[in-house]
C-alpha positions in Angstrom: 0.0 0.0 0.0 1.2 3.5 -0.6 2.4 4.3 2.9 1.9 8.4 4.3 5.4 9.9 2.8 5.3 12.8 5.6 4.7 10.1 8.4 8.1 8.1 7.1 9.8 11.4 6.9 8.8 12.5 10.2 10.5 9.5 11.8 13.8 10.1 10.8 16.3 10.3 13.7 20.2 10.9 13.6 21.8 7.8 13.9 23.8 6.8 17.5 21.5 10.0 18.7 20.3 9.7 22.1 17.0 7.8 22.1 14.1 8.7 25.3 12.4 6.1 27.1 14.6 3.2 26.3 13.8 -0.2 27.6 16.3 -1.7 29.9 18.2 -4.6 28.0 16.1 -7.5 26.2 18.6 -9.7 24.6 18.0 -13.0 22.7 18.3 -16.1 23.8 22.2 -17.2 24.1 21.2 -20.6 23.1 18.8 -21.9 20.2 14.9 -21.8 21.8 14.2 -22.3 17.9 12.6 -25.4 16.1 11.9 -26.3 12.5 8.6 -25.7 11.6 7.1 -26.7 7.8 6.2 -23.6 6.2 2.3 -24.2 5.8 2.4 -25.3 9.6 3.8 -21.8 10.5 0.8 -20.2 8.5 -1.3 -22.1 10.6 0.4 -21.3 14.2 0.3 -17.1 12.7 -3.5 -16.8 12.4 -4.8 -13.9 12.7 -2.8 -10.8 13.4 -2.4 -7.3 13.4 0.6 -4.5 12.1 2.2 -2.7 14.3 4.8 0.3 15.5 6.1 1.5 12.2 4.4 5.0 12.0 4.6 5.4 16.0 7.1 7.6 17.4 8.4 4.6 19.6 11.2 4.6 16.9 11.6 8.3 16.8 14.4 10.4 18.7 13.0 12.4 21.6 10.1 11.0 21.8 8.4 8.1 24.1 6.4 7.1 21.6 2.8 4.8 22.1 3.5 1.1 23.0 3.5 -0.4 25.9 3.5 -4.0 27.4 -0.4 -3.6 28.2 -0.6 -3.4 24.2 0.8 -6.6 23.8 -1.2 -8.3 26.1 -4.5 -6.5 25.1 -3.9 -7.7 21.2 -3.4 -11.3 22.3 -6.4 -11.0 24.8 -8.8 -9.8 21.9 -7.8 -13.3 19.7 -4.9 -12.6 17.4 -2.0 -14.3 17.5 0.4 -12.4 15.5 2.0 -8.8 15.4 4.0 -7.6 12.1 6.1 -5.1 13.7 6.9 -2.7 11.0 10.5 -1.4 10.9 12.4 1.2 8.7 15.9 0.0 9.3 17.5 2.0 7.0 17.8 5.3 8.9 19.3 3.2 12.3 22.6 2.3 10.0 25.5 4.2 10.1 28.0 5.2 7.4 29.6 1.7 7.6 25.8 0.0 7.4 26.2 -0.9 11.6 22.4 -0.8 13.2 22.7 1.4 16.0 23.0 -0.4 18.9 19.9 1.5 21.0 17.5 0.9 18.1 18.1 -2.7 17.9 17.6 -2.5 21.6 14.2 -1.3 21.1 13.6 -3.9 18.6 14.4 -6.8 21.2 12.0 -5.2 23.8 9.1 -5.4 20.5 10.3 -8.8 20.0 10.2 -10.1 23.6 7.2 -8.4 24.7 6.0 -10.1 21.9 7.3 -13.3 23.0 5.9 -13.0 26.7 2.3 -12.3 25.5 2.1 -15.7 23.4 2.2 -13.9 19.9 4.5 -14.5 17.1 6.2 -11.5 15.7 7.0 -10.9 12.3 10.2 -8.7 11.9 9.3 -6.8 8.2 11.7 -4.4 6.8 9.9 -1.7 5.3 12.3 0.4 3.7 10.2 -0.3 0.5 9.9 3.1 -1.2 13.6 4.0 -0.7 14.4 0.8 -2.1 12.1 0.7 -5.3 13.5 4.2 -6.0 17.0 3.1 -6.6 17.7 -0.7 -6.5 22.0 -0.3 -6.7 21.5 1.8 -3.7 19.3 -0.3 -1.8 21.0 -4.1 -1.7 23.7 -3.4 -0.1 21.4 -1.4 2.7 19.6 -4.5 3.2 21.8 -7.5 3.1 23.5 -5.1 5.7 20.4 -5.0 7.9 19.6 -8.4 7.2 23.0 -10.0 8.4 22.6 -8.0 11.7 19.0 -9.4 12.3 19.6 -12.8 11.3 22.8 -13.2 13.1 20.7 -11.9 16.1 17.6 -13.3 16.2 18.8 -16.8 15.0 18.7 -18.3 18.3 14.6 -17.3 18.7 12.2 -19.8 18.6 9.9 -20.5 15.4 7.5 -17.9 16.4 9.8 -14.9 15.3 9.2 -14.8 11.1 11.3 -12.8 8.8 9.8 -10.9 6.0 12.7 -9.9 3.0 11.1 -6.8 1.8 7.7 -5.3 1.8 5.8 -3.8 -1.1 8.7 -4.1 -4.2 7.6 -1.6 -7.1 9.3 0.9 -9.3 12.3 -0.2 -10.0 11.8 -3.7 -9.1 10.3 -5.6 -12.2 9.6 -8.3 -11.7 13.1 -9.7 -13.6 14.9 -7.2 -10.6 13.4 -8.5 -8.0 14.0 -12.1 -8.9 17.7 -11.5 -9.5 17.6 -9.6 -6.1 15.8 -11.3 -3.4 17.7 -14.3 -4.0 21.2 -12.3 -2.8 19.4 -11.1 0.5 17.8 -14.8 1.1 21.7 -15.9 1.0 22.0 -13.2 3.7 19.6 -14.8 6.0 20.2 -18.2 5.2 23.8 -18.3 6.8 22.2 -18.0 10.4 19.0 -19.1 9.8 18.6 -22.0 6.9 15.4 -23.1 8.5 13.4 -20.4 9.6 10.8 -19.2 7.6 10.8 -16.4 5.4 8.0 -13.9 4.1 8.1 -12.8 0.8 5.9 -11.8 -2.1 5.7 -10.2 -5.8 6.1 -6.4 -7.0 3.4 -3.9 -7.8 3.1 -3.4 -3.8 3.0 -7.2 -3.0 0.5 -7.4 -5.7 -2.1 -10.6 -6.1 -1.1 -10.9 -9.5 2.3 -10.7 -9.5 2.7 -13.8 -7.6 2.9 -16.1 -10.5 5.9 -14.0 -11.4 7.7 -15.1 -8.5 10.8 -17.5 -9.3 11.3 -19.0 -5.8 13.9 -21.3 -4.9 12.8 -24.6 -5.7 14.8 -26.1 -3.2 13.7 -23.6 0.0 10.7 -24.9 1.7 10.4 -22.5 4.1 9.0 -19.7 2.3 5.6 -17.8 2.5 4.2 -15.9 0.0 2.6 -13.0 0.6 0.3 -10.5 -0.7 -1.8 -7.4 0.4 -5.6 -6.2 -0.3 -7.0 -2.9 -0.7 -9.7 -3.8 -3.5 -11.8 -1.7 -5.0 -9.4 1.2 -4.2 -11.6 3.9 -4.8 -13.3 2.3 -1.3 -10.9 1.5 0.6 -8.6 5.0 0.0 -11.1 7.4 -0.4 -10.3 10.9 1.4 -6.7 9.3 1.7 -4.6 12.2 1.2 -0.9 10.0 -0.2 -3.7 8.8 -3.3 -3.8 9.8 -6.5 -6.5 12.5 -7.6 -9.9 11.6 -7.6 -9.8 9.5 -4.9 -7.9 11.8 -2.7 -10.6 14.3 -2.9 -13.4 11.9 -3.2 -15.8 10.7 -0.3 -18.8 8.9 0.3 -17.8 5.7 -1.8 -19.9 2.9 -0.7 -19.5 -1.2 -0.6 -21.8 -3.7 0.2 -23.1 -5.1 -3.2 -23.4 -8.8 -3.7 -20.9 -8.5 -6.7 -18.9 -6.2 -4.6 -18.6 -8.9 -1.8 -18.6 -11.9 -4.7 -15.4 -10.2 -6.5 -13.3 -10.6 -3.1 -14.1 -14.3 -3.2 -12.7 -14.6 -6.6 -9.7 -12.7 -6.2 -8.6 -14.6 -3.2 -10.2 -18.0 -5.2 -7.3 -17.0 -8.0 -4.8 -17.0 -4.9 -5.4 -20.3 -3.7 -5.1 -21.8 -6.7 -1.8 -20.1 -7.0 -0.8 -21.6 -3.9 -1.8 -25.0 -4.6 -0.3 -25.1 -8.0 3.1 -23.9 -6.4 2.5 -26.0 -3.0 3.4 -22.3 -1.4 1.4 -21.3 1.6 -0.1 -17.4 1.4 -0.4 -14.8 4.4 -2.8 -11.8 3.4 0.0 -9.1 5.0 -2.1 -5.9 4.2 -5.4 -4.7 4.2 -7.6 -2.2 5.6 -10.4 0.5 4.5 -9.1 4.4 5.4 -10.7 5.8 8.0 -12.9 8.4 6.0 -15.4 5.4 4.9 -18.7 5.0 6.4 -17.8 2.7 9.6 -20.8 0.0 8.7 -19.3 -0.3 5.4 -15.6 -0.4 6.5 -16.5 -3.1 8.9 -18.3 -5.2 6.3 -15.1 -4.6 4.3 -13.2 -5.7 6.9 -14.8 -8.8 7.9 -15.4 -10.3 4.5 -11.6 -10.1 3.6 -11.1 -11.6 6.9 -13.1 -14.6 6.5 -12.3 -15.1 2.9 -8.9 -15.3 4.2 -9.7 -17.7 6.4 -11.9 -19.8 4.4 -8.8 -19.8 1.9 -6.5 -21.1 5.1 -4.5 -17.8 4.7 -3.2 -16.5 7.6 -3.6 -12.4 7.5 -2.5 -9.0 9.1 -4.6 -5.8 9.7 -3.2 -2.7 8.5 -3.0 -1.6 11.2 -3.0 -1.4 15.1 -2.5 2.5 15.1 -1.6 5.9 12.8 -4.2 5.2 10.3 -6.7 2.6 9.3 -7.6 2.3 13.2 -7.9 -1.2 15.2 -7.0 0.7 18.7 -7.2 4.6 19.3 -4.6 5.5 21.6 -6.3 8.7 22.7 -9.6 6.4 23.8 -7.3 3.7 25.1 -9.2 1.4 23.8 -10.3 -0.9 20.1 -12.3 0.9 17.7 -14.9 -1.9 18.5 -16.5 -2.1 15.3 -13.0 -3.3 13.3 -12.2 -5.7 16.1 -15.9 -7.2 16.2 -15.6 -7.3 12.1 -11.4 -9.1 12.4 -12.4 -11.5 15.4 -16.3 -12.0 15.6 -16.4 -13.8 19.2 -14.9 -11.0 20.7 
């Protein structure tokens, strides 16, 4: 999805710069809590779950940002099971590509708070505009970043998923991205040859790119993934990052029997996919901006969910906070009709 450019801007800190409200030390496990898991099993084991952290200003210099453990434990207690925490790694490297030490520190407090609350936690680098903008830039950037977290989360159990890259466009075609993923799979292999890695087609993790994917024949423990925001028009409406007219255009409606039919088929097209290429498929993204009618946006919601689920993907709300509400942080509390519509029995 076409993420807020002045949100990603704003949460640019100087590297090795002092950081506020830092969690005392969370360090992974010295020895290996981690077991091999079959890559449609860990589908099954990540469920339903929800994005979180990128836009907050957790990550941001001087400020103490949103989350808190009670977050964690309130997003298992409503019924999901896993978090995608959202991460711009790119602007924590230094001149030599080093993470800074205090931002990975605040990446193992996400990861173990995760950990202590029964979730599984998908690390996703998101660096995905910066990257489609200039490819020969980008790679060494992220086999840099992807070293580091390998190396340091190798020792986590199954529960902690890595996702390569989200949303590939622009410069990635679909021939550049399969000559490139393969370099930064190499990466992650060396510490991890086991763990299971999320990964999906260009055109913004696009539904119909997937069959352009050439994965490694010989690496079972890859997920595809793609992300939803179908019809657009809906789902963006008011959004200002959209193209014109749907940034200036409100009042779109869904709700139409074709309307709800045409989901079905789209994620009927997917499941074939998967079959056909024995790949299992998490739903990453998908949400309806906040400027819908909230009946509408609910129905949205919940019919992507339970297509999903009737399709045995696991999926990920976009997203906990920022935009596209699950929680409002000023309430301190869900935006109960999106929760009802992800996870009915609550």
């Amino acid at each position: 999805m076409f993420k807020l450019p002045h949100l990603a801007a704003a949460l640019t800190f100087a590297t090795h710069a002092a950081l506020a409200a830092d969690p005392p030390p969370n360090p992974p496990p010295a020895t290996s809590q981690f077991t091999e898991l079959s890559a449609h099993d860990q589908v099954h084991q990540m469920g339903r779950g929800v994005n979180i952290i990128g836009y907050d200003p957790f990550w941001r210099d001087g400020a103490q940002g949103n989350y808190k453990d009670e977050h964690f434990a309130k997003i298992k207690a409503a019924g999901f099971s896993t978090v995608r925490a959202v991460l711009f790694a790119f602007r924590a490297l230094d001149a030599q590509n080093r993470l800074d030490p205090r931002w990975l520190n605040r990446l193992d407090w996400v990861v173990a708070t995760a950990r202590k609350h029964g979730l599984n936690v998908i690390i996703d680098e998101h660096d995905f505009d910066e990257c489609s903008k200039d490819v020969p830039a980008c790679m060494p950037k992220l086999k840099a970043v992807w070293a580091q977290l390998a190396e340091r989360y190798r020792n986590e159990p199954n529960t902690v998923i890595f996702e390569l890259l989200n949303e590939p466009h622009g410069q990635f075609d679909a021939a550049t991205w399969n000559a490139s993923f393969p370099q930064v799979l190499a990466v992650m292999r060396k510490t991890n040859p086991t763990r299971n890695v999320i990964l999906g087609g260009v055109q913004w993790n696009s539904r119909s790119t997937l069959k352009d994917l050439q994965l490694p024949a010989d690496d079972r423990h890859l997920i595809a993934t793609f992300h939803y925001y179908d019809p657009f028009p809906f789902t963006h409406q008011g959004a200002s990052w959209a193209d014109e007219p749907i940034r200036s255009t409100t009042g779109v409606h869904f709700g139409t029997a074709a309307e709800r039919a045409r989901i079905d088929t789209d994620f009927a097209a997917v499941k074939a996919w998967s079959d056909a290429s024995g790949r299992p498929v998490f739903l990453g993204e998908f949400g309806a901006y906040d400027k819908g009618a909230m009946d509408e946006r609910a129905l949205w919601t919940a019919t992507v969910a339970r297509t999903a689920e009737k399709y045995r993907f696991a999926w990920a709300y976009w997203q906990f906070s920022s935009d596209f509400l699950l929680y409002d942080f000023k309430r301190d509390d869900f935006v109960q009709p999106i929760l009802k519509a992800l996870v009915p029995a609550t």
